[in-house]
C-alpha positions, -999 to 999 in steps of 0.1 A, spaced: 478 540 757 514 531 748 513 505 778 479 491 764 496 484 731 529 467 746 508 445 766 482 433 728 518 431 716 534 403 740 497 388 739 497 384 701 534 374 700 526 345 727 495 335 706 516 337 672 540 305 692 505 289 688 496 262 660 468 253 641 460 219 625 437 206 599 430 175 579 432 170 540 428 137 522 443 117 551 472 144 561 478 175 580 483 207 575 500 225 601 500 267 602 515 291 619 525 325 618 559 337 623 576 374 620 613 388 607 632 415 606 632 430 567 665 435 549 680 468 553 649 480 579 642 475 616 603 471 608 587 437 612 571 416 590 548 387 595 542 357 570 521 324 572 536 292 571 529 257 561 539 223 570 521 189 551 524 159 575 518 122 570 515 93 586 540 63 582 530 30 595 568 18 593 580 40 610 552 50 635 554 84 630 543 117 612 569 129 587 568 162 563 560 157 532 575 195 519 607 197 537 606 228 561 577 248 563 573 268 536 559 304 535 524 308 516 513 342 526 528 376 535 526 407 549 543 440 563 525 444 598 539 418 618 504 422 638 491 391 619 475 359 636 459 333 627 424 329 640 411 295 627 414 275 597 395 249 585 384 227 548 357 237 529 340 239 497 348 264 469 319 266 448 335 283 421 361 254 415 341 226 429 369 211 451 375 215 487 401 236 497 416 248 533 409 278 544 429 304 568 411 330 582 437 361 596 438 388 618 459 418 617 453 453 647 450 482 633 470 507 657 457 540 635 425 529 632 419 512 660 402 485 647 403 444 632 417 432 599 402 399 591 417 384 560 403 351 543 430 332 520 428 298 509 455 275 500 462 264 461 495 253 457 525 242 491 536 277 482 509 298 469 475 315 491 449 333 470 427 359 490 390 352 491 375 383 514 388 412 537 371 430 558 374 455 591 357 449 627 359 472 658 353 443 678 378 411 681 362 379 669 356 352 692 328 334 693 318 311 669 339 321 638 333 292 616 342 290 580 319 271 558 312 264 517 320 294 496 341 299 518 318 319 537 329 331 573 303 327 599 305 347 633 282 358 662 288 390 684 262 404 709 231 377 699 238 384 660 251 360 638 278 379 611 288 363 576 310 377 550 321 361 518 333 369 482 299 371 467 285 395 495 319 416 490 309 428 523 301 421 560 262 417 565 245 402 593 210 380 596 178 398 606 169 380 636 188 382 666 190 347 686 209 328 712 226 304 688 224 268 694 237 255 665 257 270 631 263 242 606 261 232 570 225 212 561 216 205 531 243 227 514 229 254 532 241 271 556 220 271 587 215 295 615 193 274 644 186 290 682 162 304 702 147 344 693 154 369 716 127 398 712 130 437 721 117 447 750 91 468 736 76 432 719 82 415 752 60 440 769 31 433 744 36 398 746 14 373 767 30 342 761 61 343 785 76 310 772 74 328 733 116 340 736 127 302 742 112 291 710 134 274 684 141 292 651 162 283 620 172 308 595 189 299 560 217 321 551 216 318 515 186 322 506 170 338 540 144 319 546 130 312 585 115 277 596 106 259 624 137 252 642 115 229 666 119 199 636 156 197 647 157 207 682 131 205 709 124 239 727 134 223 757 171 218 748 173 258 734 193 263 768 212 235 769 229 223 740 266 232 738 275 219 707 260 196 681 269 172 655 248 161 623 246 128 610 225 129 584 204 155 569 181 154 538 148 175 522 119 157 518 91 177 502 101 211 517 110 196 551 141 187 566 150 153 579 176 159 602 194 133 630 219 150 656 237 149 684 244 172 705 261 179 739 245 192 768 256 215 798 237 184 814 268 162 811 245 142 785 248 134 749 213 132 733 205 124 700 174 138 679 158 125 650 136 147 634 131 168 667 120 140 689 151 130 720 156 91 710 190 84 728 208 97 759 242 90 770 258 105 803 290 118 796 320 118 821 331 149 816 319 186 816 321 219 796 318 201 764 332 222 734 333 202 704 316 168 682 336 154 659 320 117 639 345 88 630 331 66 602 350 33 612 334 14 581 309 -18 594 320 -15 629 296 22 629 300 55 639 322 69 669 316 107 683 349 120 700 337 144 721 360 173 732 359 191 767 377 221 786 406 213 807 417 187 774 398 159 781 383 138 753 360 109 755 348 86 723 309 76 723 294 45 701 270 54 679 249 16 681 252 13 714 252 50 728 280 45 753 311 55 762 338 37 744 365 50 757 383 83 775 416 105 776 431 135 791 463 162 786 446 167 745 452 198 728 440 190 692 415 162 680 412 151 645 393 127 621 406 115 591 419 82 573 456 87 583 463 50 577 449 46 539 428 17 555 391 34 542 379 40 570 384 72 600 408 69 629 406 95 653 443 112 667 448 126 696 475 149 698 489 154 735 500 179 752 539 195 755 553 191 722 558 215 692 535 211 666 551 232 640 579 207 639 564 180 638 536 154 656 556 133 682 531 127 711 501 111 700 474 87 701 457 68 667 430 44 665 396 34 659 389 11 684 382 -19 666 417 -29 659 437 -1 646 457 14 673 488 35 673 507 62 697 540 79 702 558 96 725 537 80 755 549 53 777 520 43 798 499 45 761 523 24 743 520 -3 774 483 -7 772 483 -12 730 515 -40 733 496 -60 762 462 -54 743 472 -63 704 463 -104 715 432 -86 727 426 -72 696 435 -100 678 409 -119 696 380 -97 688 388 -99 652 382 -130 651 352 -132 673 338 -107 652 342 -124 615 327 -154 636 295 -135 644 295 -117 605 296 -157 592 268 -166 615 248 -139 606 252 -148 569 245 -180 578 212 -172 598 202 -147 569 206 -180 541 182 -200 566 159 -167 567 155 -162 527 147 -202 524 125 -199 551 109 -172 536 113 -194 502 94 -223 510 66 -203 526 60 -181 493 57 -215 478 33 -228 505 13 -195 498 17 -198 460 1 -236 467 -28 -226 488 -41 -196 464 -40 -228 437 -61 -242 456 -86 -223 466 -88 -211 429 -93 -247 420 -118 -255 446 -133 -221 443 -140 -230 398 -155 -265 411 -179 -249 430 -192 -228 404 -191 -251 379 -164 -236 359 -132 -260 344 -99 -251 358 -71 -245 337 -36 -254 350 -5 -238 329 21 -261 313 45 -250 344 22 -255 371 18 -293 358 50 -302 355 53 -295 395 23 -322 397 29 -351 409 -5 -378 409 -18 -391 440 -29 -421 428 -7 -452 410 -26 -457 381 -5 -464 350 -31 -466 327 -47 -432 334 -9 -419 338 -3 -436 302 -36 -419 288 -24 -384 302 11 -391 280 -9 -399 252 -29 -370 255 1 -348 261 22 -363 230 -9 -354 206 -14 -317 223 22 -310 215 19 -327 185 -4 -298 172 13 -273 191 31 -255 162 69 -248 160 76 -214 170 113 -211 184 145 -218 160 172 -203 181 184 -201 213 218 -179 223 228 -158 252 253 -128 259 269 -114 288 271 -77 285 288 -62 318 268 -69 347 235 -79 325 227 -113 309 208 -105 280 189 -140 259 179 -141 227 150 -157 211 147 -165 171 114 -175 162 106 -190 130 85 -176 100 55 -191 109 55 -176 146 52 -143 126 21 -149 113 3 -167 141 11 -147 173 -10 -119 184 22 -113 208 50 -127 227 74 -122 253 103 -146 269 110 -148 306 142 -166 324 132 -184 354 154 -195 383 158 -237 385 150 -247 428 160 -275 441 130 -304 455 106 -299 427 98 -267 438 80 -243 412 108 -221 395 113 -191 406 108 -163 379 136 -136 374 125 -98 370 134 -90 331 125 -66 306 118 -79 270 119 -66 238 107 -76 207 131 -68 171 116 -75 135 146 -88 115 145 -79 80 150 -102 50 180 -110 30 166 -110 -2 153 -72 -16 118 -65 -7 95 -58 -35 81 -27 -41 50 -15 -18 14 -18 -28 -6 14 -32 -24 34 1 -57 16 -4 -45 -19 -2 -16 -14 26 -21 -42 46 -23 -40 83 14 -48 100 13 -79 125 22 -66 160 38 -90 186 52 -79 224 39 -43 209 62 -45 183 48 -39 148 62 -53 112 82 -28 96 78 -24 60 54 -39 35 73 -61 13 85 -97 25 79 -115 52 102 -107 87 115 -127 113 107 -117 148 136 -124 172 128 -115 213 153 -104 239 155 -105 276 174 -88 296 181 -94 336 207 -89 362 243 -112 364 252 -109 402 219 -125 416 222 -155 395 261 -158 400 259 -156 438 246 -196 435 276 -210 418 269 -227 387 234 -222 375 210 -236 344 185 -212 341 148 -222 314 140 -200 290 103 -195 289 81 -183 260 53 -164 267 26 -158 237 -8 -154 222 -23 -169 196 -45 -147 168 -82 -156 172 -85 -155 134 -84 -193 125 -83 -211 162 -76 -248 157 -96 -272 173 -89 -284 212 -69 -252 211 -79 -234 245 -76 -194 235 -57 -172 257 -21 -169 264 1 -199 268 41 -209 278 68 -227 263 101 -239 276 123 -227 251 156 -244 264 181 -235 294 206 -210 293 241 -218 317 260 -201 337 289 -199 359 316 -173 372 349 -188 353 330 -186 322 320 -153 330 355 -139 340 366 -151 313 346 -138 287 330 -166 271 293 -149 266 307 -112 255 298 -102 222 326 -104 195 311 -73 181 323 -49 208 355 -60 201 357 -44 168 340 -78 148 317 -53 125 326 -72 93 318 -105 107 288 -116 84 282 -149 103 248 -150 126 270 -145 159 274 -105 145 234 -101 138 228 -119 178 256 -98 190 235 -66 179 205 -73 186 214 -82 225 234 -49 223 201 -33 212 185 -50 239 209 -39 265 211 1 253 183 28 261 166 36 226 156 73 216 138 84 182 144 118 164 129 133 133 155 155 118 137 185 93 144 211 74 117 234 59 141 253 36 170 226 24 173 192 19 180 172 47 220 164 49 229 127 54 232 121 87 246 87 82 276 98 60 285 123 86 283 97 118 311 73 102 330 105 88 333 126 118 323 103 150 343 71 134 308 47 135 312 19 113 287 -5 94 276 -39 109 284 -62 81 252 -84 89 229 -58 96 242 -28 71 213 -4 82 233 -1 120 259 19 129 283 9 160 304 35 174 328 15 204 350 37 221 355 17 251 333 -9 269 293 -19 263 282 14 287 303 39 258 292 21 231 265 40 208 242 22 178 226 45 152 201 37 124 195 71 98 167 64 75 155 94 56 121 96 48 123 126 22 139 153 9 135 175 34 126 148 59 149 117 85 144 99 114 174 87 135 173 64 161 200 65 186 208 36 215 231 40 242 237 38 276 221 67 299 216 106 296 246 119 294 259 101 267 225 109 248 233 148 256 265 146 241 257 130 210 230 155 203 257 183 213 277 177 183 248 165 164 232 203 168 267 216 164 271 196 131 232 207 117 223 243 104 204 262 129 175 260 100 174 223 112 148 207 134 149 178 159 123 166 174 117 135 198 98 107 191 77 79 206 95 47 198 85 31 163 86 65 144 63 94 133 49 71 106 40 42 133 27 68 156 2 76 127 -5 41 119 -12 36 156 -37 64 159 -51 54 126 -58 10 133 -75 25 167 -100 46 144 -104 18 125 -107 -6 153 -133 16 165 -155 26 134 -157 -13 127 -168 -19 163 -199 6 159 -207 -7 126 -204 -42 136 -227 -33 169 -253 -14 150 -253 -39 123 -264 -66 144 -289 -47 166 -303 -32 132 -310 -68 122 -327 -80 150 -347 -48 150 -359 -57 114 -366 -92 125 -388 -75 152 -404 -53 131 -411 -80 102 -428 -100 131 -448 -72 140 -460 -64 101 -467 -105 99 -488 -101 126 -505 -72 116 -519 -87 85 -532 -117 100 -554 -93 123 -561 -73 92 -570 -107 72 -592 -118 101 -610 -84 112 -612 -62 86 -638 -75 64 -667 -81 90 -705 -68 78 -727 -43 94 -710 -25 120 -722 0 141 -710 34 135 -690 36 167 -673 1 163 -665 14 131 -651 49 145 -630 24 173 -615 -4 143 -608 33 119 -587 46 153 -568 16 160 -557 10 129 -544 44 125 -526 37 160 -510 7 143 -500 25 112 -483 54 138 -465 24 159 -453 8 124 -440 45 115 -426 49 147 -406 12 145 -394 22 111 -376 54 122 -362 45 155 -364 6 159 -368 -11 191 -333 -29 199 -328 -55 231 -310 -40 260 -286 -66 270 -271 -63 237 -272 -22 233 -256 -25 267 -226 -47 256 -222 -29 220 -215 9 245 -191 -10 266 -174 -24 235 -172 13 217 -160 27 252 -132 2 256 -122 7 223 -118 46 225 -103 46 256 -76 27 235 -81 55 208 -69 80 234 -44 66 247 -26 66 213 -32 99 210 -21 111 241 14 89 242 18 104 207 10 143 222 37 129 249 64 118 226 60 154 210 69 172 237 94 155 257 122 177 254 103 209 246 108 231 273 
């Protein structure tokens, strides 16, 4: 027994000469074990040690970054290894940390002492999980998020980890094929091995080779088939993932893997798309190199220390190298992209890294301490320099080749665009129907025959049309707001009262008379009040109704407003052409109430002027609004543009603020008070809190309603910045206090919606009924006329028999049933009955949609 301990003794001490390396943020850690005599005792004692190394391109070599190595861990036994280390997740701080995982024998208890510490500090180890084991471990002792230590002994896969406080063990015994992270789950994935007793009973042979996964966290079994084929259960040595994602329940999963084959296969989803023969055999490890837009590189590790590096594009072997002991992947250059070293054989590691092999194989290549290596990289670095350059050639060919693709593909939308044109066209002349060509379309028209005096008639025409177009626009101005342009639009008072709605649209100039291209951008419609006081509201009964344009409706019911739209479109997709002169378009419809004459009804377009564009004017701040940069008192017209493009460019969300016991505090006074907002000179009802940039920046407008009753209406920039706002908002409130989401336009608006859509629809039967009412009494008075005349010229005939007289009594009481019958349910024409439902259902569909966005707004945040 003594002799049996010696000999785990010398083995240990050997193993304890051996060192382990890891990566970290483009470095390496170096560990190792090491044991001293304690002061004053002849016992041993063991302690970890650790070493930071970097890379210096200068110099071409690794030097330590902490001096010596410096002791992190210790212990009395001087029985203590290391058995792997590696980085990983710690869920309770959120950061990856490395991980060492120790063992320590037991001579009393004859048994394992596994110890899990993880590094916080050069000098400091903090201890995750211990546990015992009567069993060494060896195979497949990985340590993943958690940190969770992941094992397999005897077909069963082993984990133990700080929340399990304890060593458990999956329920399914399985050759593992594969123990990895997917998904931020840990996954189990091999083939089931059943009892005997259940092979006996079962008929399917083929049933043990089956592929199954298991989830450690939250034990759940799946089809491991959607990774791995059954057929590769047996084969795979080691795998790789690339990717993984869950899509509806189901994993998406692409792998490589290495087989006992001497093939590297790759699976997508399960299915074998790409195999590559490998040079080598007993594969033992996959490690991927993300080299930036060169691809991916697998370095595949072997027995014996042989390495060889596959391309991920092409599937081939790259390159090869032998005498390895260690491979690793990280950024050791600061470049952005992976390297992969090689660390040879016969040096000391715990020292330091002086035989070595760096590079990416596209241009980055480094060694040390290797003639024949350094050689090959001074005869190749012309080599290198040579495909550099062929390969920017090829990127500025492609780019070239993709320009002539999107033209291409330009010109044929336009082709496309021509042809549906045209078969509309032709299409209306066949019916009979008159074709109507928008302002844009005709300004792309060019006439195929030269007659001037039809081409002078056609200006004339064209001068008088505009003539009675009216003038809708006043203002045109444009902002730059980060990587948005945002346009603005001023209409004048008259616009107010003649549109039904309106929007504005930017549309990209093209070169050759092609038809503009239009830009995807979101408008908004803004009523601006007026300067002068608005005079007091008229009672309930004669409110008018508010004039809505772009789904905007006129707020408040004293003077007239001024309706200003806003559109708002990306920057870098107009910037990549240089400089760029952009029309503004105006999009509207007129009301139906008063339609002048030669006016064509529907909705019509405007040129509303050109906005321009280019990237000095841009860098250097030309279009940025002065009110971000703390211009609140400005009271020129450049502050009131400046806001409302800010509005445009900020996410708007409604609250109604309510207190059923107290009056409701002002809000306002409390958001320049405590958050710092302060007042826009030219629009006093805003408040602009800028802390720092457009995306920071927060508008509020606090109007209170009543006593107990206020509605604030917040813009800014995304969710979180929302969430925070109402943070201190609720901390700032009583918890009597009630905040509720609203649709945008307010409670009141939401009312007034649901309300016109009543109306709309009360009028629309009345109107209906009305009219088929009338022609039913037109009916029936036709029918009484000509009743009478039959009366005048029948009823008064001489000496009838007395069953003519019995037939004229019986008809005449079948008329006066029929004029009975016509008076209490009149006969009404069909075609019209049938329009006057379709009408009512059109309109209550409307009636519930405003109902049911209102429902909606309601309960947006409730759960």
């Amino acid at each position: 027994m003594e002799l049996l301990f010696a000999i785990l003794s010398l083995v240990m001490t050997q193993e304890k000469q051996c060192t382990k390396l890891i990566t970290l943020n483009g470095d390496i850690l170096s560990f190792q074990c090491r044991y001293s005599h304690q002061d004053g005792d002849s016992r041993k004692k063991s302690d970890l040690r650790c070493r930071r190394l970097a890379f210096t391109k200068e110099t071409n070599s690794f030097s330590s970054q902490n001096g010596d190595m410096l002791p992190i861990y210790e212990d009395i036994s001087a029985d203590v290894d290391v058995v792997c280390c590696s980085t990983a997740l710690d869920v309770r701080k959120k950061i990856v940390v490395p991980c060492i995982l120790l063992k320590q024998w037991k001579r009393k208890t004859s048994c394992y002492k596994y110890k899990l510490i993880t590094l916080t500090s050069p000098t400091k180890a903090e201890l995750h999980v211990k546990f015992d084991s009567l069993y060494e471990l060896r195979d497949g002792v990985t340590i993943f998020q958690g940190p969770t230590v992941v094992w397999r002994h005897e077909n069963t896969v082993h984990y133990a980890s700080a929340h399990t406080s304890e060593v458990r063990s999956i329920p399914l015994q399985m050759s593992v094929v594969f123990l990895g992270e997917l998904c931020s789950k840990v996954i189990v994935l091999g083939s089931q091995i059943h009892s005997k007793e259940e092979v006996n009973h079962q008929i399917r042979v083929n049933e043990g080779n089956k592929m199954v996964g298991y989830s450690v966290e939250d034990g759940k079994v799946f089809n491991g088939t959607c990774i791995i084929p059954n057929a590769y259960s047996s084969v795979v040595q080691c795998a790789c993932v690339i990717s993984a994602e869950e899509v509806k329940g189901n994993m998406k999963v692409t792998m490589v893997a290495a087989t006992s084959k001497q093939q590297l296969v790759c699976f997508e989803d399960g299915f074998l798309t790409e195999v590559c023969q490998l040079p080598f055999e007993e594969p033992e490890c996959i490690k991927m190199a993300n080299i930036g837009n060169s691809g991916l590189i697998f370095a595949v590790s072997f027995n014996h220390g042989n390495v060889c590096a596959v391309w991920r594009d092409t599937f081939q072997v790259a390159a090869c190298w032998s005498g390895v002991s260690s491979v690793l992947v990280d950024d050791f250059v600061g470049c952005g992209t992976d390297q992969i070293l090689l660390v040879l054989h016969d040096q000391n590691p715990s020292e330091s890294i002086t035989n070595f092999i760096m590079t990416d194989l596209c241009g980055i290549m480094y060694s040390h301490g290797h003639g024949e290596i350094i050689e090959k990289s001074e005869t190749s670095e012309a080599a290198q320099g040579n495909y550099l350059c062929t390969i920017q050639a090829l990127e500025s060919r492609l780019q070239s080749g993709l320009t002539l693709l999107q033209d291409l593909q330009r010109d044929g939308d336009v082709k496309d665009r021509v042809l549906l044109q045209s078969t509309d066209a032709l299409a209306d002349m066949m019916a009979g129907r008159e074709h109507i060509v928008s302002k844009t379309e005709e300004e792309g028209l060019v006439s195929l025959w030269e007659d001037a005096d039809e081409g002078e008639e056609g200006v004339q025409e064209e001068k008088l049309q505009t003539e009675q177009e009216p003038l809708l626009v006043e203002k045109l101005w444009q902002r730059v707001i980060e990587d948005r342009l945002v346009v603005g639009v001023l209409l004048t008072k008259e616009a107010a009262i003649l549109l039904e709605s309106a929007t504005i649209s930017i549309e990209m100039d093209t070169a050759h008379g092609l038809v503009p291209t239009v830009i995807q951008t979101q408008s908004r419609a803004h009523w601006l009040p007026t300067t002068h006081p608005p005079s007091p509201p008229e009672p309930l009964a004669k409110r008018k109704r508010p004039i809505q344009a772009g789904g905007s409706s006129c707020k408040g019911g004293g003077g007239m407003q001024r309706l200003a739209l806003t559109a708002v479109c990306e920057l870098t997709p107009l910037l990549t052409c240089g400089h760029v002169k952009c029309p503004v378009m105006l999009h509207y419809v007129l009301k139906e109430v008063s339609p002048a004459p030669g006016r064509p009804p529907g909705p019509k377009a405007l040129q509303c002027g050109w906005v321009t564009l280019s990237l000095p004017d841009v860098a250097q701040g030309v279009d940025h609004p002065r009110l971000l940069r703390g211009s609140t008192r400005d009271s020129r017209d450049d502050s009131r543009e400046d806001l409302l493009c800010l509005l445009a460019f900020l996410d708007t969300w409604s609250f109604q603020i309510y207190s059923p016991d107290h009056t409701v505090y002002d809000v306002g006074q409390w958001l320049q008070e405590a958050l710092g907002c302060e007042t826009v000179e030219r629009s006093p009802q805003y408040l602009l809190l800028n802390p720092a940039g457009a995306s920071a920046a927060l508008v509020f407008h606090w109007q209170q309603k009543s006593p107990f009753l206020g509605e604030l209406v917040v813009y800014c920039r995304g969710r979180l910045a929302l969430l925070k706002f109402l943070h201190s908002l609720c901390g700032f409130l009583p918890a009597s206090y009630h905040i509720q989401p609203l649709r945008k336009g307010g409670s009141e608006h939401q009312a007034q919606d649901v309300a016109r859509s009543l109306e709309g629809e009360l009028l629309a039967l009345r109107e209906g009924l009305s009219s088929l009412l009338s022609d039913a009494a037109d009916g029936q008075e036709d029918w009484r006329r000509r009743r009478s005349s039959e009366e005048a010229g029948g009823g008064g005939a001489p000496g009838l028999a007395a069953g003519d007289e019995l037939q004229r009594r019986r008809e005449e009481w079948k008329r006066v049933v029929e004029g009975r019958r016509r008076g209490v349910g009149p006969l009404v024409v069909v075609d019209r009955y049938q329009s006057l439902v379709q009408r009512v259902l059109q309109v209550q569909l409307q009636v519930d949609v405003d109902v049911l966005l209102g429902q909606e707004s309601r309960s947006v945040f409730t759960h």
